[in-house]
N, CA, C and O of each residue as an XYZ file, in Angstrom:
444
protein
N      -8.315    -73.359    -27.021
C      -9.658    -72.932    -26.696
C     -10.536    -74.162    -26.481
O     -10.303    -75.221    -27.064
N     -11.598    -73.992    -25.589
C     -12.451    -75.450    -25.345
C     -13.796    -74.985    -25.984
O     -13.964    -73.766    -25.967
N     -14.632    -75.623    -26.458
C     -15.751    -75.173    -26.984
C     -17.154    -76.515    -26.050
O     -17.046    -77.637    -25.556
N     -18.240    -75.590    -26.234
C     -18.962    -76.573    -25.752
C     -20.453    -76.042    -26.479
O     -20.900    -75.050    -25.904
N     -21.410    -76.600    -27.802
C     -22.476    -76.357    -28.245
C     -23.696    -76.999    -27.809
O     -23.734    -78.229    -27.778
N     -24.946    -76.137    -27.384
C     -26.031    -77.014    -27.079
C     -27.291    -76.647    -27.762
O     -27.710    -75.492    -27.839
N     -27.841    -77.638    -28.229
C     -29.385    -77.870    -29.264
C     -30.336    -78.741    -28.969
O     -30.188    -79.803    -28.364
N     -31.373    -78.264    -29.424
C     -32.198    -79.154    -28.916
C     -32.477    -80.369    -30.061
O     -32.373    -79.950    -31.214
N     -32.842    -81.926    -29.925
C     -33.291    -82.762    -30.897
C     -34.479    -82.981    -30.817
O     -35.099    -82.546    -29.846
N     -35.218    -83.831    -31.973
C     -36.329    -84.063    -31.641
C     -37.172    -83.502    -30.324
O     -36.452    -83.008    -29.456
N     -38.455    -83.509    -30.085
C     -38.990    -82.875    -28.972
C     -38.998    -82.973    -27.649
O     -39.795    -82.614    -26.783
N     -37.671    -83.683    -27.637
C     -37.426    -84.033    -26.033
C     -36.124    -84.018    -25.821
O     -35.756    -84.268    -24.674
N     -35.122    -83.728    -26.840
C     -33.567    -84.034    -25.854
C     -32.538    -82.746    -26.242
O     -32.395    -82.233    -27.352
N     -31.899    -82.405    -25.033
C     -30.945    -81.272    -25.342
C     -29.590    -82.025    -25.306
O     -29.261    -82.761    -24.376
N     -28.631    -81.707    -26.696
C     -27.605    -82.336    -26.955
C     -26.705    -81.412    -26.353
O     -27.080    -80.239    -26.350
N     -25.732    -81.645    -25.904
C     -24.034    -80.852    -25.402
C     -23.126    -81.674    -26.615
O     -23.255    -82.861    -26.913
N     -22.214    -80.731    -27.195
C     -21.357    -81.448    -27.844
C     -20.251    -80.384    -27.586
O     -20.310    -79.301    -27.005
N     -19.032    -81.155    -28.315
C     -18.025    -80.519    -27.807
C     -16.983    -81.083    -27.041
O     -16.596    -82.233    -27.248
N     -16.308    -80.067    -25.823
C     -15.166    -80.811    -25.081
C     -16.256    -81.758    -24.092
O     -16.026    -82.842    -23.555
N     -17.393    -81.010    -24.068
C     -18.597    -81.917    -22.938
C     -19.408    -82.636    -23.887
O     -19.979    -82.110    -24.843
N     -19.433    -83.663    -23.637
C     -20.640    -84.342    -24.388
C     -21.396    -84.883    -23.461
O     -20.999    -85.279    -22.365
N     -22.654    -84.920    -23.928
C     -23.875    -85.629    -22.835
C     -25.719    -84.929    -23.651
O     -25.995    -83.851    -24.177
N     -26.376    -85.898    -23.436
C     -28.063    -85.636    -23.656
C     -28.702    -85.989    -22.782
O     -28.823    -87.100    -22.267
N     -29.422    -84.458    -22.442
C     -30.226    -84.698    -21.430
C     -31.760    -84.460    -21.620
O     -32.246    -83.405    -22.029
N     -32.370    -85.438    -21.313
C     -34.101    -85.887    -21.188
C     -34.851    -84.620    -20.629
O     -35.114    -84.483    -19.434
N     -35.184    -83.668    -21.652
C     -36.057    -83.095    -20.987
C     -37.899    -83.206    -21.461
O     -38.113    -82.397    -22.364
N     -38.869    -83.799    -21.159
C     -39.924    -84.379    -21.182
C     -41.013    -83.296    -20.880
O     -41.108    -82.426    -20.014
N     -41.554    -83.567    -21.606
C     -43.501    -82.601    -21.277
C     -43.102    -81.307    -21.338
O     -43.679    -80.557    -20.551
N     -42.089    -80.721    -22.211
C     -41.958    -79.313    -22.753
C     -41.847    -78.552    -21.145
O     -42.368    -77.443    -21.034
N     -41.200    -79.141    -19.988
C     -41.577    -78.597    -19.048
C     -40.256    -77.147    -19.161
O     -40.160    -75.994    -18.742
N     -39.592    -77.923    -19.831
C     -38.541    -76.912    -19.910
C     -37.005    -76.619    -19.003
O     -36.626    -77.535    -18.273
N     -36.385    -75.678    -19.061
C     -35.601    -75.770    -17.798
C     -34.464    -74.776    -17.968
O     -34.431    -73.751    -18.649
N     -33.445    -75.379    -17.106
C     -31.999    -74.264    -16.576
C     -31.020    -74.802    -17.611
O     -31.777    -75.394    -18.381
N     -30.091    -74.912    -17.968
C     -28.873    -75.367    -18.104
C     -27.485    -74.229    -17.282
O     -27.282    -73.114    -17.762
N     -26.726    -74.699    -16.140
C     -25.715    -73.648    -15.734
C     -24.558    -74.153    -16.264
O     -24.644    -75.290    -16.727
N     -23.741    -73.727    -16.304
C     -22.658    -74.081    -16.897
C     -20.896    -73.691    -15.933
O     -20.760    -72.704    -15.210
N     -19.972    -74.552    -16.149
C     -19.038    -74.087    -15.048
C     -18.141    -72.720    -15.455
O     -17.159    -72.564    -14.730
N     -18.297    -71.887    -16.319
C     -17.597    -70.774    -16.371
C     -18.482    -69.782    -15.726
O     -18.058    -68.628    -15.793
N     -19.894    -69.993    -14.964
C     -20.979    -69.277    -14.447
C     -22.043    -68.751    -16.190
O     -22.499    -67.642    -16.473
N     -22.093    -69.708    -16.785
C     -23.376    -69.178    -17.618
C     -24.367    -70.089    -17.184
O     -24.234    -71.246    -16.784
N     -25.617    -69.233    -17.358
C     -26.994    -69.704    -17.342
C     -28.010    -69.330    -18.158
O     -28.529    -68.218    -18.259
N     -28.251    -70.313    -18.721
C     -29.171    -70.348    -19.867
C     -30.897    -70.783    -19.530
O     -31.050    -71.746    -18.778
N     -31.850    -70.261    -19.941
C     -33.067    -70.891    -19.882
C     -33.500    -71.599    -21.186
O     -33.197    -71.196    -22.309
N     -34.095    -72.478    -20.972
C     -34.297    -73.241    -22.270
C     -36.052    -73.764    -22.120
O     -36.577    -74.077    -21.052
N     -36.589    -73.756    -23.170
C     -37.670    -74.242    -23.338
C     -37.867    -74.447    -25.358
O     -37.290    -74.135    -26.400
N     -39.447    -75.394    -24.718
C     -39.768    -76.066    -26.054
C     -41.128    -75.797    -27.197
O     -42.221    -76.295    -26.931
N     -41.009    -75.298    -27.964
C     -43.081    -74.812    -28.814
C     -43.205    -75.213    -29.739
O     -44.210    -74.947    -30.398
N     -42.131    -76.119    -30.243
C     -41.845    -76.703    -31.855
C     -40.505    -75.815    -32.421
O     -39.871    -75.868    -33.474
N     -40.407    -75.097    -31.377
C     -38.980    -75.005    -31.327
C     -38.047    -74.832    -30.486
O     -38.428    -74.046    -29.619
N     -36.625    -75.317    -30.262
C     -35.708    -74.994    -29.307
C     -35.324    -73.959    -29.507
O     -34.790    -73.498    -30.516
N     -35.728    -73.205    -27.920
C     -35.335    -71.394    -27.518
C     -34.290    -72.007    -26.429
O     -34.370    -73.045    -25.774
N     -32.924    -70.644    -26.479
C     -32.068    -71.222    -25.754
C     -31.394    -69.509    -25.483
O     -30.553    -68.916    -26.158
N     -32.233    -68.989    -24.078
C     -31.942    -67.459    -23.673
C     -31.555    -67.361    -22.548
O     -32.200    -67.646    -21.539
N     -29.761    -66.683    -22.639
C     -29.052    -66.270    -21.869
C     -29.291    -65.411    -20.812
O     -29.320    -64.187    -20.946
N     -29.516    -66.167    -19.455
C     -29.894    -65.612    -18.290
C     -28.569    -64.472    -17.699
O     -28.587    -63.256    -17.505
N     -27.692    -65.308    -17.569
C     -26.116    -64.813    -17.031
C     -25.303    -65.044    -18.018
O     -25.345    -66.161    -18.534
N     -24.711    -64.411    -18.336
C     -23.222    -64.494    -19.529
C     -22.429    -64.707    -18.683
O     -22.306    -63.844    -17.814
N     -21.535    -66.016    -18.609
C     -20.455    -65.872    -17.701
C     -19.156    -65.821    -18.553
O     -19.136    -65.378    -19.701
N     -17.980    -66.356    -17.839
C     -16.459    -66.454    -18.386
C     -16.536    -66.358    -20.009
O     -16.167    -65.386    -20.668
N     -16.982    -67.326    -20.416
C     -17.051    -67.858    -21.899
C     -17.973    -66.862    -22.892
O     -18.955    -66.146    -22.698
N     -17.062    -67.223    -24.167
C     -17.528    -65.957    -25.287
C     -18.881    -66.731    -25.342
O     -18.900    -67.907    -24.979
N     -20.216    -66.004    -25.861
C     -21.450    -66.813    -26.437
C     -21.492    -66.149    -27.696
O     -21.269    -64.966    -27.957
N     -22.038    -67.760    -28.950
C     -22.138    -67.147    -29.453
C     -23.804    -67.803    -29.994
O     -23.703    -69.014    -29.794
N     -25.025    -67.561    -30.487
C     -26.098    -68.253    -30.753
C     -26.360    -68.032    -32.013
O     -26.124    -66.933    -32.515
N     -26.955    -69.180    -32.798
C     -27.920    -68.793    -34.226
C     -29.099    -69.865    -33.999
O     -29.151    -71.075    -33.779
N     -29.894    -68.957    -34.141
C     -31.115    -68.999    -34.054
C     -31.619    -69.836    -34.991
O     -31.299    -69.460    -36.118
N     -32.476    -71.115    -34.980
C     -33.596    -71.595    -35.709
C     -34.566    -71.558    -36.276
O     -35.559    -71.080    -35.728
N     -34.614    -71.990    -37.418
C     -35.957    -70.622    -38.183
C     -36.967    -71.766    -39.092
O     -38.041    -71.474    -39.619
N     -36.456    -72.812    -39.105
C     -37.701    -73.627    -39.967
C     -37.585    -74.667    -38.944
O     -36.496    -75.014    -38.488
N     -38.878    -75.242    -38.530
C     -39.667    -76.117    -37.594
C     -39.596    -77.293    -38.289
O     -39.252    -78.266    -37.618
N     -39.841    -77.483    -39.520
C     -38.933    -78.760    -40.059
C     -37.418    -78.968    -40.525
O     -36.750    -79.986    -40.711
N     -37.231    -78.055    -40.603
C     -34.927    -78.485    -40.749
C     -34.256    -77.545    -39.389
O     -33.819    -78.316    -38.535
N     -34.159    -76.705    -39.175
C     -33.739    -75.886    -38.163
C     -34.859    -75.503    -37.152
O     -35.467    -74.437    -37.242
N     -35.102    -76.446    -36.166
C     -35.803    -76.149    -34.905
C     -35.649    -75.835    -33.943
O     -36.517    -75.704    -33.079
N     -34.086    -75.557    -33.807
C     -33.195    -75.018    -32.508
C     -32.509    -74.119    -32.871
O     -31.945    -73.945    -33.952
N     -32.542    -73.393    -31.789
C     -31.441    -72.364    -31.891
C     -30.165    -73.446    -31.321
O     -30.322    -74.598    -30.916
N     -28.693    -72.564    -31.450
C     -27.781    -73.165    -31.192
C     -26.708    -72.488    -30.516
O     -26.180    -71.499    -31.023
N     -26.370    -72.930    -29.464
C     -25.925    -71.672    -28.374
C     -24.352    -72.461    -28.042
O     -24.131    -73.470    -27.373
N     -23.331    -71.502    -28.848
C     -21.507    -71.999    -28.541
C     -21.130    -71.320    -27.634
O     -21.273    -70.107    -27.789
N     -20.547    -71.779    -26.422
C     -19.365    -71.107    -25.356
C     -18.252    -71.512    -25.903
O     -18.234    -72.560    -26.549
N     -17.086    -70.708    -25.727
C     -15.943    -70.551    -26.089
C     -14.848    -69.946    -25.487
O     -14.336    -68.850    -25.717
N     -14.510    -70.957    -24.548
C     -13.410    -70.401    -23.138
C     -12.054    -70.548    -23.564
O     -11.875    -71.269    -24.545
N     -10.719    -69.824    -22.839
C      -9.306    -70.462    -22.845
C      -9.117    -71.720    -21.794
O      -8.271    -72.609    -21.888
N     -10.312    -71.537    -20.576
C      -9.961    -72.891    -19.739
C     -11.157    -73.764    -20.000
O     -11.921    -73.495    -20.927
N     -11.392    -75.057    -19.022
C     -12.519    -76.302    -19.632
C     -13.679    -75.039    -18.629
O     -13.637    -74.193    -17.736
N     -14.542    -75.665    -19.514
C     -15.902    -74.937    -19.141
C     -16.373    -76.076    -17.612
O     -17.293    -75.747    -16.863
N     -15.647    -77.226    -17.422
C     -16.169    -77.777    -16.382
C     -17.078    -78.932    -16.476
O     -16.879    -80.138    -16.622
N     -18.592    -77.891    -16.295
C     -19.305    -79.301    -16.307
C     -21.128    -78.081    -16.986
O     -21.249    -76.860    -17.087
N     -22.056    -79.131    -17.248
C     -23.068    -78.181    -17.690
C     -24.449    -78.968    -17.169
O     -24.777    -80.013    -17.732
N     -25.036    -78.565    -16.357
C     -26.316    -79.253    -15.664
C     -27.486    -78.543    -15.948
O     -27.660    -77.326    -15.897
N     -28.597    -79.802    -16.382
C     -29.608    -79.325    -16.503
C     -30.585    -79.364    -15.523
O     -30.520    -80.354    -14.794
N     -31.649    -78.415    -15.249
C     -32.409    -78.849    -14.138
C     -33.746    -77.814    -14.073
O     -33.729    -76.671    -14.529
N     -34.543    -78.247    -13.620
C     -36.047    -77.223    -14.113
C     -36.555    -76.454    -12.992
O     -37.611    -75.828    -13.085
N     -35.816    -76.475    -11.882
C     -35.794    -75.648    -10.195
C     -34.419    -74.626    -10.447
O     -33.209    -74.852    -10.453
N     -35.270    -73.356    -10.655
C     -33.877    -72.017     -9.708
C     -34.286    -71.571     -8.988
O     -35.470    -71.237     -8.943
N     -33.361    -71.376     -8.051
C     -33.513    -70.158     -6.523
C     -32.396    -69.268     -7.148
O     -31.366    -69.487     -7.787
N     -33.311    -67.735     -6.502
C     -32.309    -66.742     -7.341
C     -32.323    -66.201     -5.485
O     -32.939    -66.642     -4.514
N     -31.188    -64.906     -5.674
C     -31.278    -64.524     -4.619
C     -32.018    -62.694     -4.503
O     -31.929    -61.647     -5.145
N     -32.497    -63.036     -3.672
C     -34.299    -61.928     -3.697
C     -33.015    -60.461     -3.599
O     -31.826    -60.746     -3.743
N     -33.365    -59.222     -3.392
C     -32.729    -58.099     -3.347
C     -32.410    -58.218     -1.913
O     -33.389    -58.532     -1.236
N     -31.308    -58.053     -1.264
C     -31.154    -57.628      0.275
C     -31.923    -56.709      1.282
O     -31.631    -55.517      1.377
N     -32.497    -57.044      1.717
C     -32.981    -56.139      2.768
C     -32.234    -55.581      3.692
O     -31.067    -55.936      3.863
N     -32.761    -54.725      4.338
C     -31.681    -53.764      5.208
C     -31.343    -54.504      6.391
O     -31.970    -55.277      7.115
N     -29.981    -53.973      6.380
C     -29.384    -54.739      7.650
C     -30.240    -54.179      9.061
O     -30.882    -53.156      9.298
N     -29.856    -55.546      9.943
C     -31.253    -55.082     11.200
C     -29.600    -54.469     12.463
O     -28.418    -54.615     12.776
N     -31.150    -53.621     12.712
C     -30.025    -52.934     14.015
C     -30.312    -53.888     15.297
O     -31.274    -54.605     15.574
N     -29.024    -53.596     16.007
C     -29.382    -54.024     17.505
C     -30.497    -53.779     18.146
O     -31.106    -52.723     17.976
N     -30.870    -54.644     18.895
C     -32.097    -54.172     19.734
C     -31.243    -53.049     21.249
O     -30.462    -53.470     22.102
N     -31.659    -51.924     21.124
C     -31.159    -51.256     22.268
C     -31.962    -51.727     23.551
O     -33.085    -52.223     23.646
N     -30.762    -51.321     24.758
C     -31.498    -52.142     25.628
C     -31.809    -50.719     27.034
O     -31.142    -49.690     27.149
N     -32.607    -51.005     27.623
C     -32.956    -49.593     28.312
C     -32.082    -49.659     29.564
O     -32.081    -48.725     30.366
């Protein structure tokens, strides 16, 4: 099994640990995405505490516990738990989602 956990530290950095390791700078509480390669997507933001809410559940089991004191536990803590590598996990504070389909257009008839 591959595991991959992410938390937030102090008021600016989200840790990956696990088969992925890496910290990424997120600054001025602006907040953001994290996607992940089994297709999860997470939103993450910051209030004095790290919130970490599952947009898409993908491949990987989730599992989260939540943070409850602002001085010892300020993050929640969010585990994926795949049989293959989860890939890769990017953070980034821009999503494009895709809008509902509109109806397919007919031919223009011609006289």
């Amino acid at each position: 099994m591959y595991t991959v956990t992410v938390y937030g530290a102090s008021d600016d950095l989200i840790e990956i640990d696990g088969d992925i390791r890496e910290e990424f700078g997120a600054y001025n509480n602006d907040g953001g995405h994290l996607a992940f390669g089994d297709g999860t997507l997470l939103s993450v933001e910051y209030n004095g505490f790290w919130r970490f809410h599952v947009i898409r559940k993908g491949d990987a089991e989730i599992t989260k516990v939540e943070g409850t004191d602002e001085n010892t536990d300020y993050s929640d803590k969010i585990t994926l738990t795949w049989d293959k590598p989860i890939g890769f996990v990017l953070f980034g504070t821009n999503v494009c989602k895709q809008q509902a389909a509109s109806p397919p257009m007919r031919p223009l008839e011609t006289p």
